[in-house]
N, CA, C and O atoms as CSV, one atom per row, in Angstrom:
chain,resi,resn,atom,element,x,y,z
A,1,UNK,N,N,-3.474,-14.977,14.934
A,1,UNK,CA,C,-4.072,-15.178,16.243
A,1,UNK,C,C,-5.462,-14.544,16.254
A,1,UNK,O,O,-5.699,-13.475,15.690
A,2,UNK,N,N,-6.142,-15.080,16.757
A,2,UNK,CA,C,-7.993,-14.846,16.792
A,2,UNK,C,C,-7.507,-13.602,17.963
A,2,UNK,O,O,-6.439,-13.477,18.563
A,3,UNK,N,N,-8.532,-12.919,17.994
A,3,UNK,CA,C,-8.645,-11.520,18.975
A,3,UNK,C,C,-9.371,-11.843,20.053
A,3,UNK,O,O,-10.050,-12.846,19.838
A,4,UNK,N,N,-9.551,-11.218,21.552
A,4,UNK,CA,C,-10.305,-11.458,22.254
A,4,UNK,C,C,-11.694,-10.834,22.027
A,4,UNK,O,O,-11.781,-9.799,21.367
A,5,UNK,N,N,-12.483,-11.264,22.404
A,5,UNK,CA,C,-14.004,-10.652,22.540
A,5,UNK,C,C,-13.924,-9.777,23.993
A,5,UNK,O,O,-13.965,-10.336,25.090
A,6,UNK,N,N,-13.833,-8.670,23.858
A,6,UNK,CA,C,-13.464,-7.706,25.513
A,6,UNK,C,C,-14.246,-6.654,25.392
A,6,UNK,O,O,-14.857,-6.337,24.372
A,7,UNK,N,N,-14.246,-6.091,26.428
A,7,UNK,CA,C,-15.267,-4.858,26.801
A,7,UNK,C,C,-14.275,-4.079,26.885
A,7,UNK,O,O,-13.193,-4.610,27.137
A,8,UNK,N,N,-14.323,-2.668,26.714
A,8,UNK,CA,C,-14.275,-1.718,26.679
A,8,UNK,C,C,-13.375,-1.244,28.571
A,8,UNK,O,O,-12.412,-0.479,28.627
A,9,UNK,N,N,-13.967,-1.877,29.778
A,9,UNK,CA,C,-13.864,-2.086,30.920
A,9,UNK,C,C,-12.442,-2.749,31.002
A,9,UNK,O,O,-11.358,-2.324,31.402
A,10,UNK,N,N,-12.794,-3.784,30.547
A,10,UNK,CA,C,-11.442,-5.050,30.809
A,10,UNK,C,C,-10.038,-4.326,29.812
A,10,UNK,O,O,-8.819,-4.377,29.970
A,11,UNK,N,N,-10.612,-3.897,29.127
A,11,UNK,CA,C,-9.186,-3.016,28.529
A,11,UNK,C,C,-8.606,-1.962,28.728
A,11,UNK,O,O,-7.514,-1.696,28.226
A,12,UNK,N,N,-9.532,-0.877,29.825
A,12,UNK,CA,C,-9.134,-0.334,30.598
A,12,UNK,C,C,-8.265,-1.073,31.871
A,12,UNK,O,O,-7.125,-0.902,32.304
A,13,UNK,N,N,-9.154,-1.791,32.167
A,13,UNK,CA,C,-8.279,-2.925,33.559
A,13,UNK,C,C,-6.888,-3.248,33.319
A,13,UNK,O,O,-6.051,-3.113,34.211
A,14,UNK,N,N,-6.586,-3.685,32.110
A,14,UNK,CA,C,-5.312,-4.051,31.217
A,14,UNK,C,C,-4.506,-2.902,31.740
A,14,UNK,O,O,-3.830,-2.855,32.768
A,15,UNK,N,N,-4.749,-1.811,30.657
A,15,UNK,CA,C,-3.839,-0.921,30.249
A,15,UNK,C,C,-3.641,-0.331,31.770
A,15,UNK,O,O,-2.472,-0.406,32.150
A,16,UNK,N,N,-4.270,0.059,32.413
A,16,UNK,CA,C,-3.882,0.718,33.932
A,16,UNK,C,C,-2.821,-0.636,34.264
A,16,UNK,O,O,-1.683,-0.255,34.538
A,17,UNK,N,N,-2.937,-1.577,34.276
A,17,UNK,CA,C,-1.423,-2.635,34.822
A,17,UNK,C,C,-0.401,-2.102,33.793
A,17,UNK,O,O,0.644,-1.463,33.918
A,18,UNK,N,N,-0.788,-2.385,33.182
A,18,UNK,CA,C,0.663,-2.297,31.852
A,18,UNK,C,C,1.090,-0.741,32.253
A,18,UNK,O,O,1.858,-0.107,31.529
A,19,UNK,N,N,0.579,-0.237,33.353
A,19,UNK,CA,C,1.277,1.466,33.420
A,19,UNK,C,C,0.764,2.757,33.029
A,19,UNK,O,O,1.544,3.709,33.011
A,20,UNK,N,N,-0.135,2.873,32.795
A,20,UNK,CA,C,-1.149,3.893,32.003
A,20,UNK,C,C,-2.086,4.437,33.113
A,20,UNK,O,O,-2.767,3.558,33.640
A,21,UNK,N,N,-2.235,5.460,33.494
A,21,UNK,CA,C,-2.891,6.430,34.189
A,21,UNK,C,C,-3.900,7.081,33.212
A,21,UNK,O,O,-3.756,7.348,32.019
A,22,UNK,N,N,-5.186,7.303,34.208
A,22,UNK,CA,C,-6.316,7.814,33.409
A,22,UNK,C,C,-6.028,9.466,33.461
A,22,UNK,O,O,-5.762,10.093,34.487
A,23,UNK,N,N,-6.105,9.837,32.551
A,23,UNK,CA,C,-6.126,11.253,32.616
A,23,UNK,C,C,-7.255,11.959,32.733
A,23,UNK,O,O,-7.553,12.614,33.732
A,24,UNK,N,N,-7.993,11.844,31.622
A,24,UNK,CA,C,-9.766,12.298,32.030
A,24,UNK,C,C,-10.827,11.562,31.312
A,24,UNK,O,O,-10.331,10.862,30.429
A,25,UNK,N,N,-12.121,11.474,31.379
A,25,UNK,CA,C,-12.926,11.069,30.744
A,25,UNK,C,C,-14.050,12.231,30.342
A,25,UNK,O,O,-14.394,13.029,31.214
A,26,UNK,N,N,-14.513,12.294,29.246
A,26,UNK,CA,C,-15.411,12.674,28.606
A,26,UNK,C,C,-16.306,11.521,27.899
A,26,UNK,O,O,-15.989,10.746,26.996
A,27,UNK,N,N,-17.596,11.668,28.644
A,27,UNK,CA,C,-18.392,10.933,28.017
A,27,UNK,C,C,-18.673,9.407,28.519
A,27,UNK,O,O,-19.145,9.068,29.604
A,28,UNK,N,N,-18.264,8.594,27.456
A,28,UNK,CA,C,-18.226,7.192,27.626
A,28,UNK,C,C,-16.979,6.724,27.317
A,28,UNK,O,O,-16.553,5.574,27.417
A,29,UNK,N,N,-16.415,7.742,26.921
A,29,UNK,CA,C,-14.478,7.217,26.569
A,29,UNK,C,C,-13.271,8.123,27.305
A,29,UNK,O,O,-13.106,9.343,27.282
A,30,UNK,N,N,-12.713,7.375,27.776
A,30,UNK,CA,C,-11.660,7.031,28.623
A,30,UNK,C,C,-10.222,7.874,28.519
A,30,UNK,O,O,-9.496,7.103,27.892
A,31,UNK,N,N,-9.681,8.718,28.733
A,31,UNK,CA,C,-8.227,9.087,27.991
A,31,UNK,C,C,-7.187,8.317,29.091
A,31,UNK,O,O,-7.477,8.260,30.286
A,32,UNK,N,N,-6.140,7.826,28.627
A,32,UNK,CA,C,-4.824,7.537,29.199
A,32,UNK,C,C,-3.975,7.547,28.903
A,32,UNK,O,O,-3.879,7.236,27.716
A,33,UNK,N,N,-2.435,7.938,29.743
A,33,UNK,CA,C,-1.593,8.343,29.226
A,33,UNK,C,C,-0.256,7.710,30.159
A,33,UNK,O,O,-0.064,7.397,31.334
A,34,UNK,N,N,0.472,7.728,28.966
A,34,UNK,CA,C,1.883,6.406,29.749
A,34,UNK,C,C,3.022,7.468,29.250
A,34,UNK,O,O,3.155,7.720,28.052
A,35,UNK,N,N,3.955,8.159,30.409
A,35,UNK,CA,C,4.862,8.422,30.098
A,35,UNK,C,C,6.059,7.927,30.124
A,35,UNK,O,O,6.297,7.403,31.212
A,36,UNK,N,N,7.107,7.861,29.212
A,36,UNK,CA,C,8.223,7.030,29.296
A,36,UNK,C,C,9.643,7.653,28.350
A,36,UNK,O,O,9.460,8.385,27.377
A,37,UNK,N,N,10.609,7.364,28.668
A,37,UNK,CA,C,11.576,8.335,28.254
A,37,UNK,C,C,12.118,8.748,26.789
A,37,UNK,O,O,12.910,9.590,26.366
A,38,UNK,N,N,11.296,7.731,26.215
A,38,UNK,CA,C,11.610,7.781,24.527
A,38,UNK,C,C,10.395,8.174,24.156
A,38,UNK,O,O,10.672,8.959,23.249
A,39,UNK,N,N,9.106,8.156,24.254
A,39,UNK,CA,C,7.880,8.224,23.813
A,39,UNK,C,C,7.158,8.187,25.339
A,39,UNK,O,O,7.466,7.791,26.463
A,40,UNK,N,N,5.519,9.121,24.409
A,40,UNK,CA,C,4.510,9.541,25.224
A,40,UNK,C,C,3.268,9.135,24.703
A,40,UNK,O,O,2.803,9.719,23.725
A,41,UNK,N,N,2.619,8.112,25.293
A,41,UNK,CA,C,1.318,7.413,25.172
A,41,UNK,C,C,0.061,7.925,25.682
A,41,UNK,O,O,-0.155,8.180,26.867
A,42,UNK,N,N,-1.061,8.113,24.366
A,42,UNK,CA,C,-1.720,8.452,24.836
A,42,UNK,C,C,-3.037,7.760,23.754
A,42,UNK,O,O,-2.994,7.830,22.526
A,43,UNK,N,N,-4.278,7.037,24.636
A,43,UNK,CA,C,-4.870,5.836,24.338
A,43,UNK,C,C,-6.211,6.710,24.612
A,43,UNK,O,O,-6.256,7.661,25.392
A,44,UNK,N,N,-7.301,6.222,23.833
A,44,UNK,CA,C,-8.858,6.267,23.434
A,44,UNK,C,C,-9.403,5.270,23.801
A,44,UNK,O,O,-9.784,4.487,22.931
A,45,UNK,N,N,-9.618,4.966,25.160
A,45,UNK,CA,C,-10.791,3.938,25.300
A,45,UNK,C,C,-12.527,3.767,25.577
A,45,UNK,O,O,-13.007,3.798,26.710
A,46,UNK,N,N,-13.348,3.581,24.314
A,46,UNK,CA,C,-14.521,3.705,24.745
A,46,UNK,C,C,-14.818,2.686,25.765
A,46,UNK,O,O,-14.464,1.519,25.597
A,47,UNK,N,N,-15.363,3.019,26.666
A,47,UNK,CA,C,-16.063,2.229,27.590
A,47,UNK,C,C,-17.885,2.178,27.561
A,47,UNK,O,O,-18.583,2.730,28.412
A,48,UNK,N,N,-18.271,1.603,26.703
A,48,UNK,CA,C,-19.918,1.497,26.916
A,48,UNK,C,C,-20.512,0.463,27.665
A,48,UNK,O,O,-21.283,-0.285,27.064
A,49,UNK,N,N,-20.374,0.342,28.449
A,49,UNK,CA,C,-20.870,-0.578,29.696
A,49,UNK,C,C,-20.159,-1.857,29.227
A,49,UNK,O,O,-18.951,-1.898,28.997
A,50,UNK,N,N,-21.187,-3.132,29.075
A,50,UNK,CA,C,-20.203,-4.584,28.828
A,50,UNK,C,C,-20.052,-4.683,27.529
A,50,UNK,O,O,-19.262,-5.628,27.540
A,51,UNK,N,N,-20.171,-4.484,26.614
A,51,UNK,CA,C,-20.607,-4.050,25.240
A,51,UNK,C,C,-19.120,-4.628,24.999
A,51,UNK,O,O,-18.214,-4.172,25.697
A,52,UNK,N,N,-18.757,-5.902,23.757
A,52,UNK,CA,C,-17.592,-5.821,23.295
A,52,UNK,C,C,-17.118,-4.965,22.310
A,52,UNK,O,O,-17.916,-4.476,21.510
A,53,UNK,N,N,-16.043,-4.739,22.259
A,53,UNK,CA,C,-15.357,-3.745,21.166
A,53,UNK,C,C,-15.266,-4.230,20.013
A,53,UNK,O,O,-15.405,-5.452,20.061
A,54,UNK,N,N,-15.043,-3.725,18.674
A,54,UNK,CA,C,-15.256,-4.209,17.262
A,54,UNK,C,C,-13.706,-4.565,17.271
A,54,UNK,O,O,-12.953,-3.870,17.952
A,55,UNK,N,N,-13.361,-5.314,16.751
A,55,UNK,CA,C,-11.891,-5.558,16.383
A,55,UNK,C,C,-10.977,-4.540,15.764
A,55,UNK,O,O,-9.763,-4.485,15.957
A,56,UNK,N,N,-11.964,-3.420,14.696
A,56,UNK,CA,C,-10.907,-2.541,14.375
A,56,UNK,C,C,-10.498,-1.717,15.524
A,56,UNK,O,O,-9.387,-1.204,15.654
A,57,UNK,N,N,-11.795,-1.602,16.609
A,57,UNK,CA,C,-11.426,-0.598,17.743
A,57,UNK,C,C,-10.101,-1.594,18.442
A,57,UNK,O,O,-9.027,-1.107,18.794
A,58,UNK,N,N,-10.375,-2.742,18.520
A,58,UNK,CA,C,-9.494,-3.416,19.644
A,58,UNK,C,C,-7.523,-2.925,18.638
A,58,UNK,O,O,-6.672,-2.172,19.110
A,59,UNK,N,N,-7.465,-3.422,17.751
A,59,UNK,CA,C,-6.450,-3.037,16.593
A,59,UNK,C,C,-5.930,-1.551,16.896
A,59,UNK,O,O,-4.749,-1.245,17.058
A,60,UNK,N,N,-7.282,-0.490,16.953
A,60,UNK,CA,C,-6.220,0.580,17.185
A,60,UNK,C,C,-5.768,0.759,18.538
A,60,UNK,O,O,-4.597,1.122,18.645
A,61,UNK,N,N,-6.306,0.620,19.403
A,61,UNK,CA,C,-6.026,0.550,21.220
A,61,UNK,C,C,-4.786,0.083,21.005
A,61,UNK,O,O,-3.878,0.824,21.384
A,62,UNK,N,N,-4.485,-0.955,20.494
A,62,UNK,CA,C,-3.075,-1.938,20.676
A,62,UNK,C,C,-2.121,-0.733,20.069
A,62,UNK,O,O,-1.209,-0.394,20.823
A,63,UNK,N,N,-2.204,-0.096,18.900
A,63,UNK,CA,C,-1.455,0.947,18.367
A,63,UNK,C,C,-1.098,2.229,18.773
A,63,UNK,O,O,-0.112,2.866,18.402
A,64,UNK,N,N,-2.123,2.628,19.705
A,64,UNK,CA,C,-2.160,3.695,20.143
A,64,UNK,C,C,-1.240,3.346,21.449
A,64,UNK,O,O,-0.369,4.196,21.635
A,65,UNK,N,N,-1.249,2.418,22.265
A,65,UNK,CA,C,-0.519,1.797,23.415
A,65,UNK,C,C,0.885,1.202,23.207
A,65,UNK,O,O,1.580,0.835,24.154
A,66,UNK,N,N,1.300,1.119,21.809
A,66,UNK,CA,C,2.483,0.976,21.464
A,66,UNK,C,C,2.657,-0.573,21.473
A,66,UNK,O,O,3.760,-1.093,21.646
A,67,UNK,N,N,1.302,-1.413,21.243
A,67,UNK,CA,C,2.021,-3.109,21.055
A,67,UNK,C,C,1.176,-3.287,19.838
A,67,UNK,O,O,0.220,-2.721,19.309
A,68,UNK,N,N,1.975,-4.360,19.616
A,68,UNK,CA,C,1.317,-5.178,18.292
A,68,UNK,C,C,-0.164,-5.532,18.860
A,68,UNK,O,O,-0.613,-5.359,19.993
A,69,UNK,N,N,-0.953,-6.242,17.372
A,69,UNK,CA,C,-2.006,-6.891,18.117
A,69,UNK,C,C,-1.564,-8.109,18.880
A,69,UNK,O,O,-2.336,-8.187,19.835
A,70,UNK,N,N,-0.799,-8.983,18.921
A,70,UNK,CA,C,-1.105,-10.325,19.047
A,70,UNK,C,C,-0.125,-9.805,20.531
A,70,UNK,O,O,-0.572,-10.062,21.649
A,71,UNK,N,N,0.809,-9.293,20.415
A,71,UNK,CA,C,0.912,-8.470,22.119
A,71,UNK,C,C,-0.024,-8.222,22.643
A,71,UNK,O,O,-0.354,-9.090,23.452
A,72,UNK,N,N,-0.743,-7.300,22.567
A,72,UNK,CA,C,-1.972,-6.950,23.043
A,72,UNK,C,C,-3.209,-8.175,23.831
A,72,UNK,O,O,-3.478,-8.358,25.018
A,73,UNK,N,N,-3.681,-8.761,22.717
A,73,UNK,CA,C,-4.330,-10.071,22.798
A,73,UNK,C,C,-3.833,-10.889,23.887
A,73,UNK,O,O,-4.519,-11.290,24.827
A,74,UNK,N,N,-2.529,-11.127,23.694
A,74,UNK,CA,C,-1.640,-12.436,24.327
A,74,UNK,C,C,-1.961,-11.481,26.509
A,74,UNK,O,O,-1.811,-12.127,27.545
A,75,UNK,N,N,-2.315,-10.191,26.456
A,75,UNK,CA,C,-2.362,-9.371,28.058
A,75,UNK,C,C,-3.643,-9.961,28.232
A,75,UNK,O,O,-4.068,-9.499,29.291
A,76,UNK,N,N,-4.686,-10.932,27.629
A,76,UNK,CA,C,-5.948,-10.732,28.124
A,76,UNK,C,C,-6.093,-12.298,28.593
A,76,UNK,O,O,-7.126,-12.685,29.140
């Protein structure tokens, strides 16, 4: 599956639905964190204005959030 072309913004937008609360920001990147009863999520999102993300960044977001890529992809 091809990846989306996304900002940094819109994948924040995502992950806050999918359940993820911002915890703090430093900088231009984002911390969030999903608690849940088997595991504890906690995600790196740079946000640089509209700027799309490189695919390896988009790859680890999906990992760090606990879905595959093509999970991931398939939320946008």
């Amino acid at each position: 599956m091809k990846l989306p072309q996304v900002s940094g913004k819109e994948v924040l937008k995502v992950l806050v639905k999918e359940g993820f609360e911002v915890k703090r920001q430093k900088g231009s990147h984002v911390h969030l964190v999903k608690i849940t009863p088997a595991k504890t999520f906690h995600v790196t999102v740079p946000v640089h204005g509209s700027v799309d993300l490189n695919p390896f960044v988009f790859r680890c977001i999906a990992r760090q959030a606990g879905f595959t890529t093509d999970e991931f992809a398939k939320l946008f």
